[in-house]
C-alpha positions in Angstrom: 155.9 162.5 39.9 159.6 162.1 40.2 159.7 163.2 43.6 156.7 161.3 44.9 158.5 158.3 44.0 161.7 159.2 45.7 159.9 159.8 48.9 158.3 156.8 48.6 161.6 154.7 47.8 163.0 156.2 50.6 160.4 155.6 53.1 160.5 151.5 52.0 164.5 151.4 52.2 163.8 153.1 55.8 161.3 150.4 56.6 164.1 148.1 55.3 166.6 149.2 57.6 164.2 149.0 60.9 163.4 145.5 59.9 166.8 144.6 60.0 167.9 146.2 63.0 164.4 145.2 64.8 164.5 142.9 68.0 162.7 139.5 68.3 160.4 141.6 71.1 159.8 144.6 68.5 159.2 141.9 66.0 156.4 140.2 68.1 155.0 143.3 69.4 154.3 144.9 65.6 152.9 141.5 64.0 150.4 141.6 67.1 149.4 145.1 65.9 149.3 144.1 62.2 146.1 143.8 60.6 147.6 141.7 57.9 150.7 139.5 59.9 151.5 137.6 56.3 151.8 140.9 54.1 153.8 142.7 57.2 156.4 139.3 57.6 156.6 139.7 53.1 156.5 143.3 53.1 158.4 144.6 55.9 160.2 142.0 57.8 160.8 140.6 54.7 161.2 137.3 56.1 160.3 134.0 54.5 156.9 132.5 56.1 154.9 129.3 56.0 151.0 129.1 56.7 150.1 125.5 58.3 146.5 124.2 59.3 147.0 122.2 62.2 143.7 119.8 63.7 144.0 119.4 67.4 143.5 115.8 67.9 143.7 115.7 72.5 143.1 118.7 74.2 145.6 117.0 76.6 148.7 115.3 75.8 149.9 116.9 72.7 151.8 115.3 70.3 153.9 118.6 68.9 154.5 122.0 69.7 152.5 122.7 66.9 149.1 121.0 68.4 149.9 122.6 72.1 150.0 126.2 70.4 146.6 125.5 68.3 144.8 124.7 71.1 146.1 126.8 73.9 147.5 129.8 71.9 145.7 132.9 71.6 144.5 134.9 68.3 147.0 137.1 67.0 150.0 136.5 69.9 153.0 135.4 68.5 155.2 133.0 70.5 158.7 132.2 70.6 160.9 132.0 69.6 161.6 128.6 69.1 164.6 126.6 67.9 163.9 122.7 66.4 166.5 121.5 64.0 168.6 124.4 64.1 165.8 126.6 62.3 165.1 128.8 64.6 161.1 130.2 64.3 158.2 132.4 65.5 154.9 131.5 65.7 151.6 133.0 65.6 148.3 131.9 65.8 146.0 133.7 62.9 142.5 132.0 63.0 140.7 129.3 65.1 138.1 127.0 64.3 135.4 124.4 66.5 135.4 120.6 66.5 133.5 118.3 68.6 135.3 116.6 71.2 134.3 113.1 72.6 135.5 112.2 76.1 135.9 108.7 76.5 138.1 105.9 78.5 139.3 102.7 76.7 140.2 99.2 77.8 142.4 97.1 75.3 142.7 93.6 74.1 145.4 93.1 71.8 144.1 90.4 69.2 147.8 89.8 67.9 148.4 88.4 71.4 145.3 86.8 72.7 143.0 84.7 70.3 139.4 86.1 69.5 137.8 83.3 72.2 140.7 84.5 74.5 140.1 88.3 74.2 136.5 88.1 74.1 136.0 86.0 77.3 138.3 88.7 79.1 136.1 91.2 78.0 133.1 89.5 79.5 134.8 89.2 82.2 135.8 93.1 82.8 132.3 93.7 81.6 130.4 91.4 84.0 132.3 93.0 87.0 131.5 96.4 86.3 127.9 95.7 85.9 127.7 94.0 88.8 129.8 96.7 90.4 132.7 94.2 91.7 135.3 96.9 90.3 135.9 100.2 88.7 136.7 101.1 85.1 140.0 102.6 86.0 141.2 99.8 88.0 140.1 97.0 85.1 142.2 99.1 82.5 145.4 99.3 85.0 145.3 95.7 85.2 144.3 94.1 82.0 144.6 97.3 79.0 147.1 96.4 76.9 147.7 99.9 75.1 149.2 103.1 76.4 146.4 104.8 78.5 146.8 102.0 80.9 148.9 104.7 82.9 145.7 106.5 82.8 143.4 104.5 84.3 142.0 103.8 80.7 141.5 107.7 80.4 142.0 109.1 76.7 141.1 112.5 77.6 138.8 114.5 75.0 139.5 113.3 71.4 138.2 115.3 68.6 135.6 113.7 66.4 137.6 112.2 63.2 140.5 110.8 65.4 139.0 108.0 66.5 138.8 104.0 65.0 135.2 104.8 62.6 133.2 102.1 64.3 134.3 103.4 67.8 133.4 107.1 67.1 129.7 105.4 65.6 129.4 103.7 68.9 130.6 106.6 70.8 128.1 108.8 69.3 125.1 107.0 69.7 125.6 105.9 73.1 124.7 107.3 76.3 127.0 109.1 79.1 128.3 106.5 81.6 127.8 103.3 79.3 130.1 100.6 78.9 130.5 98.7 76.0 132.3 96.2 73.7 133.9 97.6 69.9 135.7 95.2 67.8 138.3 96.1 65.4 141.3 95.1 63.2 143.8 95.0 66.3 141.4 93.7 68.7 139.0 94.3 71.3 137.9 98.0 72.8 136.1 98.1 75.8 135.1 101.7 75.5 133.4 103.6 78.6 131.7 107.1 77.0 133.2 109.1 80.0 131.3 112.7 79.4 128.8 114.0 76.7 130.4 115.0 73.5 131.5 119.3 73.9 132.5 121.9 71.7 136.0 123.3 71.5 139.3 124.9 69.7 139.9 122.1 67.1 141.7 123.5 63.9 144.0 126.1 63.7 145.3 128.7 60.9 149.0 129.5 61.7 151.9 131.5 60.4 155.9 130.6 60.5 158.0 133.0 60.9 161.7 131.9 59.6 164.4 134.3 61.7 
C-alpha cells in the first residue's frame, strides 16, 4: 500500500512539472484531446478557470470577443491566446445551443426629437412611398433613420429572438416575409421591414477561461 501511493505521488508531481514547463500550443492541443477540459485545467494545468454562458445576440456585428467566439468558434477548439486588461487568457468553446434568429431591417423616428404628429406623418410618408413603390426600403432608412443601422441601409442583420423591443418581436413574429410596417415604442417610431423568415442557429454558448 505504501508503495502504490508513492508511485502514484510521483506520477502527479511528474504531471506537475509537465504542466509547468508545457507550451501555450501543447496546452491547447491536450485540452482539445481532454474529455473533461474543466477537471484537466484543475487537475493538471492547475490553472484557475472561469465557465461563462454567453447568448449570441447578431450573428454579425458582434459586440465582444466573447459573442464572436460563441457563434463562430468550434466545439472543443481552444483559441488564443488572448490578452485584454493585462490578463492574458485561453478560450474554449465546451457546448452549443439553438436560438431562433429573426432577420429584419428597421427605419427610426426618434420621439425625443420629433413630436408624435411629427414622427407619425413621416412614417406615412416612408410608408406610402414604398407601397406605391416610389422608393426602396434601404434608401428611406439612409435618408430619414435616425439610429445606427442607417449605415446599413436599415439592415439589423439576424437578431436572436429575446433581443428585440417585446412589441417588435410580437409583430415580427406574426407577420409575413417582405411586409412593411409601423411599431410604436417608448423612444419612438419603428418602421420595421421582416427582411427573411425567422431560421435556426448557434445562439448560446457554454465556455471555459483559461487564466495563464
Amino acid at each position: 500500500m505504501f508503495k502504490c501511493n508513492c508511485f502514484l505521488i510521483l506520477i502527479f508531481s511528474s504531471l506537475s512539472g509537465f504542466s509547468q514547463q508545457m507550451t501555450i500550443s501543447r496546452m491547447k492541443a491536450e485540452l482539445e484531446k481532454s474529455p473533461n477540459s474543466p477537471l484537466y485545467v484543475k487537475e493538471i494545468l492547475k490553472k484557475k478557470f472561469r465557465l461563462d454562458t454567453v447568448m449570441v445576440t447578431r450573428t454579425s456585428h458582434f459586440n465582444s470577443l466573447a459573442d464572436s467566439l460563441a457563434y463562430k468558434g468550434e466545439i472543443k477548439k481552444v483559441y488564443g491566446p488572448y490578452n485584454i486588461h493585462g490578463i492574458r487568457f485561453l478560450v474554449q468553446i465546451l457546448a452549443k445551443l439553438p436560438n431562433t434568429f429573426y432577420r429584419v431591417s428597421q427605419i427610426y423616428i426618434d420621439t425625443s426629437v420629433f413630436r408624435y404628429r411629427v414622427a407619425d406623418s413621416i412614417g406615412k410618408s416612408i410608408l406610402t412611398r414604398i407601397n406605391n413603390k416610389q422608393d426602396d426600403f434601404g434608401h428611406l432608412a439612409q435618408t430619414y433613420s435616425m439610429g445606427g443601422e442607417s449605415a446599413t441601409k436599415g439592415d439589423l442583420g439576424w437578431v436572436a429572438k429575446g433581443t428585440l423591443v417585446p412589441t417588435i418581436e410580437h409583430e415580427v413574429e406574426r407577420r409575413k416575409k417582405g411586409e412593411v410596417f409601423f411599431v410604436w415604442t417608448s423612444n419612438g417610431l419603428h418602421i420595421i421591414k421582416k427582411t427573411e423568415d425567422p431560421k435556426q442557429d448557434n445562439g448560446v454558448a457554454l465556455m471555459m477561461r483559461i487564466f495563464l
